[in-house]
C-alpha positions as CSV (number, residue, x, y, z in Angstrom):
1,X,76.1,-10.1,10.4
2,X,79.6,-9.7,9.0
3,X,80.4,-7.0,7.6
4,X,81.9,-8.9,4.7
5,X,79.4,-8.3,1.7
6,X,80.7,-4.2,1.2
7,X,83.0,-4.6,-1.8
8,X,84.1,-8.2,-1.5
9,X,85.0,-10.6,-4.2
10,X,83.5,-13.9,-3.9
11,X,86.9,-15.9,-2.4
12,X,87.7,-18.9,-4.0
13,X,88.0,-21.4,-1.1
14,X,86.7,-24.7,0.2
15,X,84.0,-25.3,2.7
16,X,84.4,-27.0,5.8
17,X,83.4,-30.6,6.8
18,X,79.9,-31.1,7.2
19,X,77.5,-33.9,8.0
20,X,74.6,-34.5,5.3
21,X,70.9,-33.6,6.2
22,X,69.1,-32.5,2.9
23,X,69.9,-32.7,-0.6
24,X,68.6,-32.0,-4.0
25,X,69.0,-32.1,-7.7
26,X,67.0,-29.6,-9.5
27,X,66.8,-28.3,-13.3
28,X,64.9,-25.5,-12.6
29,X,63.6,-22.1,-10.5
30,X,60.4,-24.0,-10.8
31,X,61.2,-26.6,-8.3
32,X,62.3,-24.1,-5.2
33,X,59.1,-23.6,-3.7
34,X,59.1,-27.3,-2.8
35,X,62.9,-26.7,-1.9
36,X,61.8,-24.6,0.6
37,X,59.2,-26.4,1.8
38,X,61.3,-29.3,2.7
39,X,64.1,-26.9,4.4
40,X,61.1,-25.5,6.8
41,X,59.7,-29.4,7.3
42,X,62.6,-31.1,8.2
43,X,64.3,-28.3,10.2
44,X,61.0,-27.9,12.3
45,X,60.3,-30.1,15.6
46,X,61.2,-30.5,19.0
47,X,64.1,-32.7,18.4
48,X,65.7,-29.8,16.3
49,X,65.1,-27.3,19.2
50,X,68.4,-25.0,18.2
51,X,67.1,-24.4,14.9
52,X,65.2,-21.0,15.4
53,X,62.0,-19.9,12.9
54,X,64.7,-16.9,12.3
55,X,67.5,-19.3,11.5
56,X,65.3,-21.5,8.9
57,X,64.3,-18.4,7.2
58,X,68.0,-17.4,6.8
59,X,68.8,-21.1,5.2
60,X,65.9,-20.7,3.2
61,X,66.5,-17.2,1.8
62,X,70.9,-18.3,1.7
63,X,69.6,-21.6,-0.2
64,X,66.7,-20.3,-2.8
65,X,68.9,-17.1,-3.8
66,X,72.4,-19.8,-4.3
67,X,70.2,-22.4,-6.4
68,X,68.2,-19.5,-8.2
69,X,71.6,-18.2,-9.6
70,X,72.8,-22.0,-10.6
71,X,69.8,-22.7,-12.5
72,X,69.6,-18.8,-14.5
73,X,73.5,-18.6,-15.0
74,X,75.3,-22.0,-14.2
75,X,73.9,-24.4,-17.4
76,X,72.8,-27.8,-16.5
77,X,71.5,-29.9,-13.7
78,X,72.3,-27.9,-10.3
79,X,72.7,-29.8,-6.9
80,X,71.9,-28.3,-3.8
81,X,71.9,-29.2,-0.1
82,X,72.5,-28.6,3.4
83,X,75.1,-29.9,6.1
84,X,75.4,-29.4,9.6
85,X,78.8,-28.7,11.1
86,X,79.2,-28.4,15.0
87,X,78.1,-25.0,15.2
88,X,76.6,-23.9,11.7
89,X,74.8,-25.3,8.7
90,X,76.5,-25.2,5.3
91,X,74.4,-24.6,2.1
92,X,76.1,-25.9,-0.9
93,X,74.8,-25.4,-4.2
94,X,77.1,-27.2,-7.4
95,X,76.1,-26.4,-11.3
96,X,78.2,-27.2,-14.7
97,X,79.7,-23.6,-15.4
98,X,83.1,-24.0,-13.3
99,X,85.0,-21.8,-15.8
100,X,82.0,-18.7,-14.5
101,X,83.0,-17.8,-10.4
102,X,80.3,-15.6,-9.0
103,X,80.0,-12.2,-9.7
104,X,78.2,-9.9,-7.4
105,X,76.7,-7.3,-9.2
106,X,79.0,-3.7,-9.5
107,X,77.4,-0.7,-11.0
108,X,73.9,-1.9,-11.4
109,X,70.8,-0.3,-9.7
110,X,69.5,-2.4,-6.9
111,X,65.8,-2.5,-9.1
112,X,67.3,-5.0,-11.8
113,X,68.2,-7.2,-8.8
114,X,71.8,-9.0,-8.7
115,X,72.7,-8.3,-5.2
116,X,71.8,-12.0,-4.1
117,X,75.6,-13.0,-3.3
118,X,76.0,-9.7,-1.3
119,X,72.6,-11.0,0.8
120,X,74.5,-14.2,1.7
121,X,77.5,-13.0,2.1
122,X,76.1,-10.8,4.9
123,X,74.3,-13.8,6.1
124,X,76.8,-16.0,6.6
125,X,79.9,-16.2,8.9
126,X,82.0,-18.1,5.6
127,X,81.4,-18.1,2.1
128,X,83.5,-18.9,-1.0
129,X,83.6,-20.5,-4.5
130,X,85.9,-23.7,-5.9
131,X,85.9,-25.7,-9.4
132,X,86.2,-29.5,-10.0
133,X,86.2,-31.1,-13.1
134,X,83.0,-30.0,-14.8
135,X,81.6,-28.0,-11.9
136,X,81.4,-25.1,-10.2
137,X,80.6,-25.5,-6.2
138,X,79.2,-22.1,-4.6
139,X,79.0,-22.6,-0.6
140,X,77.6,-20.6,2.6
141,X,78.4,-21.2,6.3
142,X,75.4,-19.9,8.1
143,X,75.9,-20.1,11.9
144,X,73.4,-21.7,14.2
């Protein structure tokens, strides 16, 4: 863990280069279950053999909480997916509210939820925010 979640503004910041592995477009929390089902299918097998059971529940918990807050507060289609860098796996998740960064939740008690982005902050080595035109692109760098 990093240490990084404590107090820290989402940065605004691109992701590093990653190769492709899964990808998704989903319109709503409805869809995740099969999300991560497909995480846990296609990251399981011998040929994968440095992708640990605790490693795919990290993705899966970094990647249902990212697309979870797309589809409630983002507006639109969201796209999600994974990438695999040399030594970590990048969860990217892109919805239509680029004007919106992400907020981690300040003040609130921890029983009306909102303290998803400080999970994956602490989960992951990098994280950060940037716009395009039209979108909003929230990323995680989990390391293998």
């Amino acid at each position: 863990m990093t240490g990084q979640a404590a107090g820290t503004i989402w940065p605004s910041a691109y992701p590093p280069a990653a190769d492709p592995v899964l990808s998704w477009a989903l319109t709503g929390v409805a869809e995740l279950p099969a999300v991560r089902a497909d995480v846990r299918r296609e990251l399981t097998g011998p040929a994968l053999d440095s992708v640990t059971p605790d490693l795919i529940d990290r993705l899966v918990l970094a990647l249902d909480e990212m697309a979870s807050n797309a589809l409630r507060h983002g507006g639109g289609d969201v796209e999600a997916s994974i990438s695999r860098t040399g030594d970590a796996y990048l969860i990217e998740v892109t919805d239509q509210a680029p004007q919106t960064p992400p907020s981690p939740a300040v003040g609130r008690d921890p029983s009306f939820g909102g303290l998803g982005l400080y999970l994956i902050a602490e989960l992951a080595a990098l994280h950060g925010w940037y716009a395009t035109e039209g979108h909003k692109h929230v990323w995680a760098l989990l390391p293998r």
